[in-house]
SERO-4910 file (N, C-alpha, C, O; in steps of 0.05 Angstrom, whole numbers):
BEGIN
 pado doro    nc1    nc2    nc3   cac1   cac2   cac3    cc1    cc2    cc3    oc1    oc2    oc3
  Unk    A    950   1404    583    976   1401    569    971   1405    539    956   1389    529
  Unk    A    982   1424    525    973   1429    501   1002   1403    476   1026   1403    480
  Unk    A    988   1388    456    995   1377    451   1017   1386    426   1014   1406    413
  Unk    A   1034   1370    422   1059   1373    397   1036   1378    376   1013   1369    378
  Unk    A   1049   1396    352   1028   1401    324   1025   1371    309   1041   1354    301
  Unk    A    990   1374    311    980   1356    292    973   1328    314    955   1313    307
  Unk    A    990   1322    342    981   1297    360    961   1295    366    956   1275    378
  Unk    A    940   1315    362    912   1300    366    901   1278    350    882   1263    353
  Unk    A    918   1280    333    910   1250    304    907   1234    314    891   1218    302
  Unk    A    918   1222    347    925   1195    352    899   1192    379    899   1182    401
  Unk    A    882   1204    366    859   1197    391    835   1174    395    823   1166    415
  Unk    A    835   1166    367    814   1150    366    829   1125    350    852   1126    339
  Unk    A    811   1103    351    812   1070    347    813   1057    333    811   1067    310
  Unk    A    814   1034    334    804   1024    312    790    998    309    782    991    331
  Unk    A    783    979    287    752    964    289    771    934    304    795    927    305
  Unk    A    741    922    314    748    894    318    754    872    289    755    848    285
  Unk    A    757    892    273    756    863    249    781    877    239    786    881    216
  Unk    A    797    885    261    826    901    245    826    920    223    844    918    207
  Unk    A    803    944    221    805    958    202    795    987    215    792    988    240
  Unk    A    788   1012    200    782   1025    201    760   1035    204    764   1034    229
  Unk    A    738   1046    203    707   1050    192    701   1071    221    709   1073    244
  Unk    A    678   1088    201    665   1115    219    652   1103    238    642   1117    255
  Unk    A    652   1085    238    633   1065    261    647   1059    287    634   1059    308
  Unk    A    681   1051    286    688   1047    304    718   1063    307    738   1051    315
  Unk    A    720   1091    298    738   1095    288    742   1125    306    760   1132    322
  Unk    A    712   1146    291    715   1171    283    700   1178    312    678   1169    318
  Unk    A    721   1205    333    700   1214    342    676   1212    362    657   1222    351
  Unk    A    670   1204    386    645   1203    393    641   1220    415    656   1220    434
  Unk    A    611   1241    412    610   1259    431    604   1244    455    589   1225    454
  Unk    A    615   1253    478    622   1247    509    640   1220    507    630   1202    521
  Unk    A    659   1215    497    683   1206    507    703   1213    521    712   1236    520
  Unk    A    711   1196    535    731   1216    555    753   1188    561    748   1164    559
  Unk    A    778   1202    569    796   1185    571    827   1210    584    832   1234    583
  Unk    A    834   1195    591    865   1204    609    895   1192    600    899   1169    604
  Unk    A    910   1206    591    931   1208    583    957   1209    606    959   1231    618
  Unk    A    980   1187    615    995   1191    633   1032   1198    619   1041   1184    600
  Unk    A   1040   1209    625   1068   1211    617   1084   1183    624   1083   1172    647
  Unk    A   1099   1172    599   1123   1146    603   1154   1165    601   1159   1187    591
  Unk    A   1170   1144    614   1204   1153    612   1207   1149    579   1194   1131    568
  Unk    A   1221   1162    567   1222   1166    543   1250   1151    536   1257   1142    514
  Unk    A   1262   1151    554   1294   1143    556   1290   1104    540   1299   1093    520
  Unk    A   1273   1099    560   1260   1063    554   1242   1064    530   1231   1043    525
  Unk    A   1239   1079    518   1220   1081    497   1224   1080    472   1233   1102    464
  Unk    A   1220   1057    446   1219   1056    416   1196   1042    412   1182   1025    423
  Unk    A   1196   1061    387   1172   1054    368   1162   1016    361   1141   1006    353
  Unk    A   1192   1004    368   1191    970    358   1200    973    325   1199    992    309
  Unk    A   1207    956    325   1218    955    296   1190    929    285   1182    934    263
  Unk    A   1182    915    293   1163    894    284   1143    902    275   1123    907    289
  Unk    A   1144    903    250   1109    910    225   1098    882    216   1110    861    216
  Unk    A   1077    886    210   1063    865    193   1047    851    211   1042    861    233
  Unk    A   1039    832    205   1013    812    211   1040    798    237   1063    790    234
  Unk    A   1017    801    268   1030    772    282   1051    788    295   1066    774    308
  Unk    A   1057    815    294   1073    828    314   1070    820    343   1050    810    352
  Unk    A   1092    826    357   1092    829    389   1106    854    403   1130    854    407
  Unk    A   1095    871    408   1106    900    426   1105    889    453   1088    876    465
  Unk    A   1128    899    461   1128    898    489   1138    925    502   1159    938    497
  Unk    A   1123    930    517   1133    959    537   1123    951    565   1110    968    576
  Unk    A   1128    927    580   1125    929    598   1146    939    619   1141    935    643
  Unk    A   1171    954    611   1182    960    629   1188    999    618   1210   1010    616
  Unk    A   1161   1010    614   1159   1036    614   1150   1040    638   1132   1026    647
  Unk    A   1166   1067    659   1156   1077    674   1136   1095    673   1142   1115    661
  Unk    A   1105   1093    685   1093   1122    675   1087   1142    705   1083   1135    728
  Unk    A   1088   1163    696   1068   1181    715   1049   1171    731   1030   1158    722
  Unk    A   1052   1175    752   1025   1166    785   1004   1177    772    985   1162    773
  Unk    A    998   1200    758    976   1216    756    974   1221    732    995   1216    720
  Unk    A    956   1230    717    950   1231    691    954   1258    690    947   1272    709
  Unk    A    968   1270    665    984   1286    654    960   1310    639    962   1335    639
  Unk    A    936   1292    628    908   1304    616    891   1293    608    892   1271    598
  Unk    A    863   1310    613    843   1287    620    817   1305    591    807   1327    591
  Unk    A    816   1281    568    801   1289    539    775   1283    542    767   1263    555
  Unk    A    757   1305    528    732   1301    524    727   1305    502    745   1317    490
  Unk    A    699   1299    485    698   1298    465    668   1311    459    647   1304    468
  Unk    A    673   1332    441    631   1344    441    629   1359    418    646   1369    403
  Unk    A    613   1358    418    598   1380    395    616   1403    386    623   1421    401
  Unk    A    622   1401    364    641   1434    349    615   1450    349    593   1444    339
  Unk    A    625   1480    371    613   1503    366    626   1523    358    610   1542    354
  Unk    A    654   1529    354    669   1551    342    665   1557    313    662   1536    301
  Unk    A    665   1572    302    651   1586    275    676   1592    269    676   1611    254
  Unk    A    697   1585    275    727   1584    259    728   1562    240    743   1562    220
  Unk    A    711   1543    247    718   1517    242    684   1504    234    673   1482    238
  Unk    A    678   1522    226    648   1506    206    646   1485    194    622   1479    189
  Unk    A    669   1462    184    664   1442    175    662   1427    188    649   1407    184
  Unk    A    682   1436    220    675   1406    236    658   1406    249    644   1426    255
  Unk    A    655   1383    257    630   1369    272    633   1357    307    615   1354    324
  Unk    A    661   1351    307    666   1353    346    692   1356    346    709   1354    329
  Unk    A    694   1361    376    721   1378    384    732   1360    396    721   1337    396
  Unk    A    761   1366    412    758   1349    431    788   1361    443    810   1366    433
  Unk    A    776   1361    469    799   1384    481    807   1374    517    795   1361    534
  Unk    A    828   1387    517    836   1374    552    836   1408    570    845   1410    593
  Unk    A    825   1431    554    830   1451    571    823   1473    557    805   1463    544
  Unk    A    825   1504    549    802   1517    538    825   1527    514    818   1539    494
  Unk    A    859   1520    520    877   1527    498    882   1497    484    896   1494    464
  Unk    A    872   1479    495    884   1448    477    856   1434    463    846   1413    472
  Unk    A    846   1448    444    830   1436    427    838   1426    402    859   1432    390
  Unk    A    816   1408    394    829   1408    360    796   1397    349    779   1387    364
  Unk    A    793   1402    323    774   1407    319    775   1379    284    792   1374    267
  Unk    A    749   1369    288    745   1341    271    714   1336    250    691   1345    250
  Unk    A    725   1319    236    697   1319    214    701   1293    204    722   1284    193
  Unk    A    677   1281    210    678   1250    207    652   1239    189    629   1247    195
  Unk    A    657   1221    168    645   1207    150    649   1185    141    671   1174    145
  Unk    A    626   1167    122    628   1140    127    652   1146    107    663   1124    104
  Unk    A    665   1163     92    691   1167     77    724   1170     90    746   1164     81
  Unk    A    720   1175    104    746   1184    114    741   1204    148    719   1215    151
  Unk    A    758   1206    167    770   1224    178    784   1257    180    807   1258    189
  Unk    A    778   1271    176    786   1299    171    800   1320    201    786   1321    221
  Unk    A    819   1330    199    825   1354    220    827   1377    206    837   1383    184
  Unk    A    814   1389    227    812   1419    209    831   1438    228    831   1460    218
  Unk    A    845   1437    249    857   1452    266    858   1447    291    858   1424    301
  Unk    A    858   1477    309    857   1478    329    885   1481    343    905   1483    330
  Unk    A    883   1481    371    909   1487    389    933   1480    388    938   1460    402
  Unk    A    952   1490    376    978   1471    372    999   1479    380   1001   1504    381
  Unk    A   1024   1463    389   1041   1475    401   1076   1464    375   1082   1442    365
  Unk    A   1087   1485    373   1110   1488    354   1135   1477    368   1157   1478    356
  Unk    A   1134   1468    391   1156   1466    403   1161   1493    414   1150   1499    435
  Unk    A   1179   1511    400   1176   1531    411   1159   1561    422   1166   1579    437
  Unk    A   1136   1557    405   1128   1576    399   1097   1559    400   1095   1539    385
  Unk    A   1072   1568    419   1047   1558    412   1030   1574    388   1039   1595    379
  Unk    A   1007   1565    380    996   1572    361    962   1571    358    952   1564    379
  Unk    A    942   1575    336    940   1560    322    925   1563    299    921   1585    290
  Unk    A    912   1528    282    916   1526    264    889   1516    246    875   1496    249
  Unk    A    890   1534    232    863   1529    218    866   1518    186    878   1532    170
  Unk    A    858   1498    178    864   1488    157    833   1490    138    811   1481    144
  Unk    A    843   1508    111    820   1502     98    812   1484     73    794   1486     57
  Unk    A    837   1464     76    840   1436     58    850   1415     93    872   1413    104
  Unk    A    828   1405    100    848   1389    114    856   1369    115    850   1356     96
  Unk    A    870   1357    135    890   1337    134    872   1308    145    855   1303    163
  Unk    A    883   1297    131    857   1261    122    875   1239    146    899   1231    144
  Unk    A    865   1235    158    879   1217    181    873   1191    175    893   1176    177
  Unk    A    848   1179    166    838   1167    156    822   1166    127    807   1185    122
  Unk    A    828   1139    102    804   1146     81    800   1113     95    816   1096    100
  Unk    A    765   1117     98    748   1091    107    744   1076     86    738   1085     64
  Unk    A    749   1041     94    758   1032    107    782   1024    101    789   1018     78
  Unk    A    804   1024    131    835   1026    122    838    998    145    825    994    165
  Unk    A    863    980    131    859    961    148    893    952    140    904    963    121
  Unk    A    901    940    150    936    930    152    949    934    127    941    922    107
  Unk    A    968    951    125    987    961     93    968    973     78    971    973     54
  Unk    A    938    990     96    931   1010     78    938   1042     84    935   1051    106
  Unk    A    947   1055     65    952   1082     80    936   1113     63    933   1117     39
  Unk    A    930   1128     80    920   1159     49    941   1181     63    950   1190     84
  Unk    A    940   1183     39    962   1215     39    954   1234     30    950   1235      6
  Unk    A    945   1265     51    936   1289     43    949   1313     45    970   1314     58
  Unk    A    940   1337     31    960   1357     34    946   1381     47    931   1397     36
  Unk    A    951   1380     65    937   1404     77    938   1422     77    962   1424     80
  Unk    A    928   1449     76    933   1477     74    912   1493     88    890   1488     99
  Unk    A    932   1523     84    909   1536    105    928   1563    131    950   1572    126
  Unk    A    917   1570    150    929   1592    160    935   1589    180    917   1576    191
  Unk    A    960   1598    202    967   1596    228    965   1621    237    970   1641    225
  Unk    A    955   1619    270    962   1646    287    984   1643    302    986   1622    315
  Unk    A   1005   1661    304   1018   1653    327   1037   1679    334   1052   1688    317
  Unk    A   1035   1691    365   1034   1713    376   1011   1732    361   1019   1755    356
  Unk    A    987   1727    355    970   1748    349    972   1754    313    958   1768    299
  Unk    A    999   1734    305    997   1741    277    989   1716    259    991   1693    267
  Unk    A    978   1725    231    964   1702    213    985   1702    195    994   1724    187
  Unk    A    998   1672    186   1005   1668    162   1006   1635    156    997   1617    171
  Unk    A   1019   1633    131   1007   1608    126   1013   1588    119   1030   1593    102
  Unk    A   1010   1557    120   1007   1523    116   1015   1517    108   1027   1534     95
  Unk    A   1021   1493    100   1006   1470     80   1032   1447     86   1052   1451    100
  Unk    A   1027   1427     75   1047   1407     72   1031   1388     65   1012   1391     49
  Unk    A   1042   1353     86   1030   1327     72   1018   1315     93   1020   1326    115
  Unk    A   1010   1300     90   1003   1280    125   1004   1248    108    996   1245     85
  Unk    A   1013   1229    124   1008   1205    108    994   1185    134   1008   1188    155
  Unk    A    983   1175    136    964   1154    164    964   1129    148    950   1128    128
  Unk    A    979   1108    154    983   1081    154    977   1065    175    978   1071    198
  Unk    A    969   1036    163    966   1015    183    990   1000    178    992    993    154
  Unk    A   1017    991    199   1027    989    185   1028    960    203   1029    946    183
  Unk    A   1027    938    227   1026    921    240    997    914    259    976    927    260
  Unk    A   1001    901    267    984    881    272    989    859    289   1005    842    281
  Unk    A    977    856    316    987    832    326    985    833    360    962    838    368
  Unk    A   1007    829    380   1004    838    412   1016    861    416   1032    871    400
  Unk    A   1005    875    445   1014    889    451   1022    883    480   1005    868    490
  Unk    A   1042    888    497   1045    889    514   1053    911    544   1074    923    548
  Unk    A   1031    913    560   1035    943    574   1029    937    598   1015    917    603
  Unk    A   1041    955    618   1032    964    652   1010    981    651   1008   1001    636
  Unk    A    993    972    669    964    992    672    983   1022    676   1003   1027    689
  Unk    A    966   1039    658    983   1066    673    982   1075    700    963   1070    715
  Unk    A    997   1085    706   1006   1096    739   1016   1073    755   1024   1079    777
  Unk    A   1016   1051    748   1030   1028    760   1062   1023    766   1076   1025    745
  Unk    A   1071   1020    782   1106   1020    780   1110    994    758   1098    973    759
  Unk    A   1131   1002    736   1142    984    720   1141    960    723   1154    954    743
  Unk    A   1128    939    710   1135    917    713   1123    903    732   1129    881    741
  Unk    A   1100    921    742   1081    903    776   1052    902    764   1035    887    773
  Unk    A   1048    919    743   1013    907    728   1005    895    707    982    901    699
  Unk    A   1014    880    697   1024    874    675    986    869    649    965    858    656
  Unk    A    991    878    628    963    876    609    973    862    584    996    867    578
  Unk    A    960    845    569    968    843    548    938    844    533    916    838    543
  Unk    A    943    856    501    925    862    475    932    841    459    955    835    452
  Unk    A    917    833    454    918    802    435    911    815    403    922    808    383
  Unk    A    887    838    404    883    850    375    891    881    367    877    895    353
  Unk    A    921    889    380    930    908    379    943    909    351    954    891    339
  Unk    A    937    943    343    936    949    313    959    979    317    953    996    334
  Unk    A    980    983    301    996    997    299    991   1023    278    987   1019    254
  Unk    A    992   1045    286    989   1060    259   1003   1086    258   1000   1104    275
  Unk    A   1022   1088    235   1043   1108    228   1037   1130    218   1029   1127    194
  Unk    A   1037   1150    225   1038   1177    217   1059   1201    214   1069   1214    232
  Unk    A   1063   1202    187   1083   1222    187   1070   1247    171   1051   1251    156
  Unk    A   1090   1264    184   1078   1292    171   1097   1312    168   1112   1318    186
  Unk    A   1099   1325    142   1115   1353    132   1100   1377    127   1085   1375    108
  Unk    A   1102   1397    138   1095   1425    144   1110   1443    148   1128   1444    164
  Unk    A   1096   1466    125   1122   1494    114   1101   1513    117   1080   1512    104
  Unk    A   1107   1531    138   1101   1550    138   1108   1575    142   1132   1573    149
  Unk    A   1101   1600    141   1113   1628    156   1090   1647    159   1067   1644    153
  Unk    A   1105   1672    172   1088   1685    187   1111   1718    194   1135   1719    198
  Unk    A   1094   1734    193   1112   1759    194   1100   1780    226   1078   1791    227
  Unk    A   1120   1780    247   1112   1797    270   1111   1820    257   1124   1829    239
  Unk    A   1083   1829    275   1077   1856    268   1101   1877    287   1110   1899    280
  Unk    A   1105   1867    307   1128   1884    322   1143   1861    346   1134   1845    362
  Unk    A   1167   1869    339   1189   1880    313   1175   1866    287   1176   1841    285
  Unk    A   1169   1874    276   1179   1874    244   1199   1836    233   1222   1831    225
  Unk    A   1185   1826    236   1204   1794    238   1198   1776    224   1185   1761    238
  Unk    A   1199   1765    197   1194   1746    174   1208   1716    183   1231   1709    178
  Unk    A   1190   1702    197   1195   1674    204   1177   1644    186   1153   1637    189
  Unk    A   1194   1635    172   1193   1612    170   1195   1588    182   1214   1586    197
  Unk    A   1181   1571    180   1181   1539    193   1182   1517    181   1168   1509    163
  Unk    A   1195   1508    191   1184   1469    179   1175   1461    210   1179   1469    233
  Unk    A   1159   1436    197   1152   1417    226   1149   1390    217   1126   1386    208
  Unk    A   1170   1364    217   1164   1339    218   1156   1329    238   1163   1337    260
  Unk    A   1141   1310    234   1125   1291    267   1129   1258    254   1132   1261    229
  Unk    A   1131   1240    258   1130   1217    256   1114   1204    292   1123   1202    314
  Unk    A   1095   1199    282   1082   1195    312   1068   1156    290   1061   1149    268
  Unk    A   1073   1140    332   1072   1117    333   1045   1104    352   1052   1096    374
  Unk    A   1016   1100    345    997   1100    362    986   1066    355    979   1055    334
  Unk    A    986   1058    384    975   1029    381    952   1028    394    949   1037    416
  Unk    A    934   1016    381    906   1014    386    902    986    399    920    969    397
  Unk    A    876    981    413    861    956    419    831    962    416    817    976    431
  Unk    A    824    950    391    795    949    396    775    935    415    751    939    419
  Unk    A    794    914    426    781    912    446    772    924    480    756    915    497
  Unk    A    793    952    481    796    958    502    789    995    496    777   1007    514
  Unk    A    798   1009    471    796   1033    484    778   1036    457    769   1017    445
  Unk    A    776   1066    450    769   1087    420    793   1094    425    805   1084    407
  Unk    A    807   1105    437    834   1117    437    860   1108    448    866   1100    470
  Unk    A    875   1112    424    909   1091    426    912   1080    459    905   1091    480
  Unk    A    921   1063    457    932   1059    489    963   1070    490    969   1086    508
  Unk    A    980   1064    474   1005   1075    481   1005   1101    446    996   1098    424
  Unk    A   1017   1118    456   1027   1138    421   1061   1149    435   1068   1158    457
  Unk    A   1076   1140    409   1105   1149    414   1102   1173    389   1087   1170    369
  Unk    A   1119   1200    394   1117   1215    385   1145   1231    375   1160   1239    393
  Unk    A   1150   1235    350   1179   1242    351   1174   1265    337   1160   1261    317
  Unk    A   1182   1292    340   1174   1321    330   1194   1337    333   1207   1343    353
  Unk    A   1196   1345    309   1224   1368    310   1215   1392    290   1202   1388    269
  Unk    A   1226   1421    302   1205   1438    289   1232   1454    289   1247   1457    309
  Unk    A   1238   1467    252   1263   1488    250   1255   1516    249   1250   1521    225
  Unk    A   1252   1534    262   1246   1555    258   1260   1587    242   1269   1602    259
  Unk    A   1261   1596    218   1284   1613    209   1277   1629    208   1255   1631    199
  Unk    A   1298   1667    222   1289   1684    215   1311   1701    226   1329   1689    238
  Unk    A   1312   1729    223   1337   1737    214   1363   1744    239   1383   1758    239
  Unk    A   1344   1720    265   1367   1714    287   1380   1690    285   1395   1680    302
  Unk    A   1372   1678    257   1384   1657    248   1367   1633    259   1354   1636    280
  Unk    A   1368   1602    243   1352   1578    252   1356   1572    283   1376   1576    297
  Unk    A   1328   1556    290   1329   1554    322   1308   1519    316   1286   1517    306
  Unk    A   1326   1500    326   1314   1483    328   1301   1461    348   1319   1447    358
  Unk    A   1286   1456    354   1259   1439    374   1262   1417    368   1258   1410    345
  Unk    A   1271   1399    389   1265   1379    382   1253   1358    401   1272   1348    414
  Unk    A   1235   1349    407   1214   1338    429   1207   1305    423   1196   1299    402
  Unk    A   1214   1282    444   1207   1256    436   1179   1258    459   1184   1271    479
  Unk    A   1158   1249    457   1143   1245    481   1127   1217    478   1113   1210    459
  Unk    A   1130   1204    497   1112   1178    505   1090   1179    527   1093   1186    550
  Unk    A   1062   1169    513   1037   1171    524   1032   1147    533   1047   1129    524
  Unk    A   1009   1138    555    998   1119    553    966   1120    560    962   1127    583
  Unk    A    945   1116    546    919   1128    560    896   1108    581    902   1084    586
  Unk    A    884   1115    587    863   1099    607    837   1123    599    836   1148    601
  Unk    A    814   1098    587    795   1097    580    777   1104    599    765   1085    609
  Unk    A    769   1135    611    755   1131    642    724   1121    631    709   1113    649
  Unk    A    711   1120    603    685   1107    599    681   1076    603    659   1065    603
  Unk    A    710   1059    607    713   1038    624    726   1038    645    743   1055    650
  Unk    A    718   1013    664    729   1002    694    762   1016    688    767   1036    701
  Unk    A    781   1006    670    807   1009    663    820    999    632    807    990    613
  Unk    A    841   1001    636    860    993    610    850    962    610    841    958    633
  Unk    A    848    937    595    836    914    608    850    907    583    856    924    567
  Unk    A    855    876    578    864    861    555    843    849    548    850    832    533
  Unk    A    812    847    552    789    845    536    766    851    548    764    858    572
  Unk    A    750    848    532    709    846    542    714    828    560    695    833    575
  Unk    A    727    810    571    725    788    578    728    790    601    746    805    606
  Unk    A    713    775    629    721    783    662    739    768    663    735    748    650
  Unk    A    771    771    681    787    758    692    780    734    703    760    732    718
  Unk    A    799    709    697    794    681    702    802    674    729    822    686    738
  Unk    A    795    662    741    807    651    768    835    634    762    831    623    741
  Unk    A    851    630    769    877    617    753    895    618    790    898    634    807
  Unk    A    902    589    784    932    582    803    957    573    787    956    558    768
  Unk    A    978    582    796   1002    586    786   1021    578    800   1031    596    813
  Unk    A   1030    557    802   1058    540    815   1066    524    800   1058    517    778
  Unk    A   1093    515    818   1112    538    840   1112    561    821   1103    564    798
  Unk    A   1128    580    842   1126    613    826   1152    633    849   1146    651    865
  Unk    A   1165    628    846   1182    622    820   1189    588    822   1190    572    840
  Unk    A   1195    585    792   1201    550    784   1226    554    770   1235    576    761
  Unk    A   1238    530    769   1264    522    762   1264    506    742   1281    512    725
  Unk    A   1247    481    735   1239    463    717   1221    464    702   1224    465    678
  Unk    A   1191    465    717   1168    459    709   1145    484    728   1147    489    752
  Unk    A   1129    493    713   1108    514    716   1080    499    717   1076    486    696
  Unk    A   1060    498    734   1039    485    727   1007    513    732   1003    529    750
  Unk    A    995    508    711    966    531    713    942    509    722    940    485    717
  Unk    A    931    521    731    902    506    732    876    530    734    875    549    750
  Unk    A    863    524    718    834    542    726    810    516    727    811    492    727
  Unk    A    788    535    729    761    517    736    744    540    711    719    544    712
  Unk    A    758    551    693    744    570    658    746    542    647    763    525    652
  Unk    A    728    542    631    713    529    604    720    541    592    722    527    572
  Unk    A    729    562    586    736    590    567    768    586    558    774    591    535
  Unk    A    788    577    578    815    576    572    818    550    556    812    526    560
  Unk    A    829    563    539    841    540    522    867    526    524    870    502    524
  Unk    A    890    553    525    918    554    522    934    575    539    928    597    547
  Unk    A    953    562    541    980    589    563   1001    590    546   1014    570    540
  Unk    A   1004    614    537   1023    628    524   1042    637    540   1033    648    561
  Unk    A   1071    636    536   1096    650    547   1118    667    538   1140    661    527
  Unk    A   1111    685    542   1135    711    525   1163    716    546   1159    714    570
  Unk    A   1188    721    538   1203    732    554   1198    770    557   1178    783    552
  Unk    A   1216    775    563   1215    805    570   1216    828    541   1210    851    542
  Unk    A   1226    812    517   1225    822    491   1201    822    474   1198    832    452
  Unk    A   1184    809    487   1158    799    478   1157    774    463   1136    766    453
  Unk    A   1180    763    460   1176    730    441   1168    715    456   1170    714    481
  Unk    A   1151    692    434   1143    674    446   1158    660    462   1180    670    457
  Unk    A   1162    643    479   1181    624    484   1167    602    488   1181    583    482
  Unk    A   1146    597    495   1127    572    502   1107    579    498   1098    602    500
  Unk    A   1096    554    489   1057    551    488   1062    524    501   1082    509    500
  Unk    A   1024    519    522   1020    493    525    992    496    524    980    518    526
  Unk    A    976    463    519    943    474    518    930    460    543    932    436    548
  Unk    A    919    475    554    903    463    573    883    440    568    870    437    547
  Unk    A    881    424    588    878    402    579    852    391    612    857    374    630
  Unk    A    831    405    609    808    399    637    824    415    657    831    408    679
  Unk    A    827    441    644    827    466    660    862    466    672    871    480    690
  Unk    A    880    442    655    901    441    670    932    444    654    930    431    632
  Unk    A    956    453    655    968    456    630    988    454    656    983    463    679
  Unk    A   1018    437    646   1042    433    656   1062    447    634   1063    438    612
  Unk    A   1080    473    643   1098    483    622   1130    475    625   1140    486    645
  Unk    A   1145    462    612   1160    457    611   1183    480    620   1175    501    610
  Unk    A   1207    482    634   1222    510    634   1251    506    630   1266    525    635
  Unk    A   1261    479    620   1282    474    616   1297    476    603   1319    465    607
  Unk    A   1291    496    573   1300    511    563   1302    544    565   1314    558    549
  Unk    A   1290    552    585   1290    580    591   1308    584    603   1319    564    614
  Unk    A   1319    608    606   1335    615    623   1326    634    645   1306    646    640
  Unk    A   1341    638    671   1329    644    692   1317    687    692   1333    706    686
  Unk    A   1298    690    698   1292    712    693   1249    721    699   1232    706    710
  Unk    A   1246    741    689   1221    746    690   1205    732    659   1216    722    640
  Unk    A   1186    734    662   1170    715    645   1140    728    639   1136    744    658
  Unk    A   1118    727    621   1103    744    614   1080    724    608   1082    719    584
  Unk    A   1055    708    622   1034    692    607   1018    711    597   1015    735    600
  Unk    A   1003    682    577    972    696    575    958    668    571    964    647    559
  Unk    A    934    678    591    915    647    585    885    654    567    865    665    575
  Unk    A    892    643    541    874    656    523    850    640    516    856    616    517
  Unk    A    819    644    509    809    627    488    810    614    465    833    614    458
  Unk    A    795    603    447    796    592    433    800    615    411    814    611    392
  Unk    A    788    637    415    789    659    397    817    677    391    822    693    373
  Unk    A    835    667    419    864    681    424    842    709    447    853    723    464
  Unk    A    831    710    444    827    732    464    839    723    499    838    701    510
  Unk    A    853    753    512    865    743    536    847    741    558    835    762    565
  Unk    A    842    713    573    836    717    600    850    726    622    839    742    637
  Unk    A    868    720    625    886    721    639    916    723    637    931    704    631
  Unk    A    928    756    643    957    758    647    965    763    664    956    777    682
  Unk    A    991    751    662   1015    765    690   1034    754    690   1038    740    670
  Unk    A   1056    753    712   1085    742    701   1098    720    724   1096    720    749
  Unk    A   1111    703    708   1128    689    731   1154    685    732   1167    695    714
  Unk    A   1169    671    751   1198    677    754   1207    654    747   1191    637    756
  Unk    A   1231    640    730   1245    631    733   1267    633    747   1279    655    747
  Unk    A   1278    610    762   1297    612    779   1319    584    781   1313    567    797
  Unk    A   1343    581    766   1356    561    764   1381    565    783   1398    547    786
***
């Protein structure tokens, strides 16, 4: 599947200490990971920035099967001498990268215009990252440089801006799962905004045809450092105007991803192995009771379907009673965390009045 111009940005991670760095960030040869298509219909970016966010997408439908499957290796194309690894799902969807303890770099590679595929070689390129970037830090570059597209060269440039702009939970269905039956939650999920403006043109050699472009992207990729190098969910919003003397023609493409890490078991809400945990009654009307036999659980957290809190209680010798007499009747979202907030254990229960 060859990706919208410039969405390879959203491939890699970010650190356990909520920041950026070439260490846990940029890049690594033989990574691999799988990308599934979500309903786009159920799909926003969240309006919640800052420190202590809650995303919730557990009721995105995705794809049974993964949509494309990324690897990551050694740059050998001599188009692209600065970079240092590729990373491609097929022999037309590459994009090509250069990583330092400074920053993040794209230098090109396979891109698709909406209407029209391409591609794109940049010989200023575009800074995805300046190291180390960590919550309300952002760099802004201007890229330039030359496009192919139908066999013809012309040329670049614009802005790119890569922000951190939230911080906090995430909430998701293992991909390929029916909506709402796998439920994961990210306790150190990190949000990061990318927008981008790009002017270019290009003249067919036959017919004879002087076309201009713009291309905005505003793309939405949430990370877990505890779980992948690459976003778990990226929302993507791309619209590309194309002018020329059959008059403007405009593209406009929303697409929602979700990935699975195949260098781990799965998508997982931490390092951490799943807790043994009982849960009654289920569904409850009044009162919810947990019990485990973890040393590790501290506390049970309760979100509704929006992702707000609605309840905390703390376990107390592996045992926690939740009150439900203020809820109202519906689906329900735990997490039984450590002392650290890291999740042992999620999944959901019913209220029923």
């Amino acid at each position: 599947m060859k990706k919208t111009l410039l969405s390879l940005s959203i491939l890699f991670s970010l650190g356990a200490s909520a920041q950026l760095t070439q260490a846990n960030h940029a890049p690594t040869v033989g990574f691999n990971y799988e990308i599934f298509q979500c309903d786009t219909a159920v799909a926003s970016q969240g309006a919640t920035i800052g420190a202590g966010a809650v995303w919730n997408f557990t009721a995105l439908a995705t794809s049974t099967v993964p949509v494309a499957n990324y690897t990551t290796a050694v740059a050998s194309n001599t188009t692209y001498p600065s970079a240092d690894v590729s990373v491609s799902s097929a022999a037309t969807d590459i994009a090509y990268f250069k990583s330092s303890a400074t920053g993040l770099e794209y230098y090109g590679g396979d891109v698709s215009f909406g209407i029209a595929n391409g591609t794109l070689i940049y010989t200023n390129p575009a800074v995805y990252a300046a190291y180390p970037m960590a919550l309300n830090t952002s760099t802004t570059s201007t890229p330039s440089g030359s496009v192919v597209v139908f066999g013809n060269t012309g040329v670049i440039g614009g802005t790119v801006t890569a922000m951190v702009d939230g911080t906090g939970t995430l909430n998701l269905d293992v991909p390929g799962a029916a909506a709402g039956t796998t439920l994961k939650s990210f306790t150190d999920a990190i949000r990061v905004k990318t927008t981008e403006y790009l002017l270019g043109n290009v003249t067919l050699a036959f017919p004879p045809i002087a076309i201009t472009f713009t291309v905005t992207r505003e793309n939405y990729d949430f990370y877990s450092p505890s779980a992948s190098r690459a976003p778990l969910l990226s929302i993507s919003n791309f619209t590309a105007n194309l002018s020329s003397v059959g008059g403007p023609t405009v593209n406009t493409v929303k697409s929602v991803t979700v990935q699975r890490d195949y260098n781990v078991v799965s998508v997982n809400e931490s390092q951490k192995a799943s807790i043994e945990l009982s849960v009654y009654p289920n569904p409850a009307a009044t009162v919810i009771n947990f019990a485990t036999t973890s040393a590790e659980a501290t506390k049970v957290m309760a979100f509704d379907v929006t992702g707000k809190l609605v309840a905390t209680e703390v376990l107390e010798m592996g045992k926690a009673k939740m009150n439900l007499s203020n809820l109202s009747s519906g689906m329900y979202i735990y997490h039984v965390v450590d002392k650290n907030n890291l999740v042992l254990k999620s999944d959901k229960f019913n209220v029923s009045k």
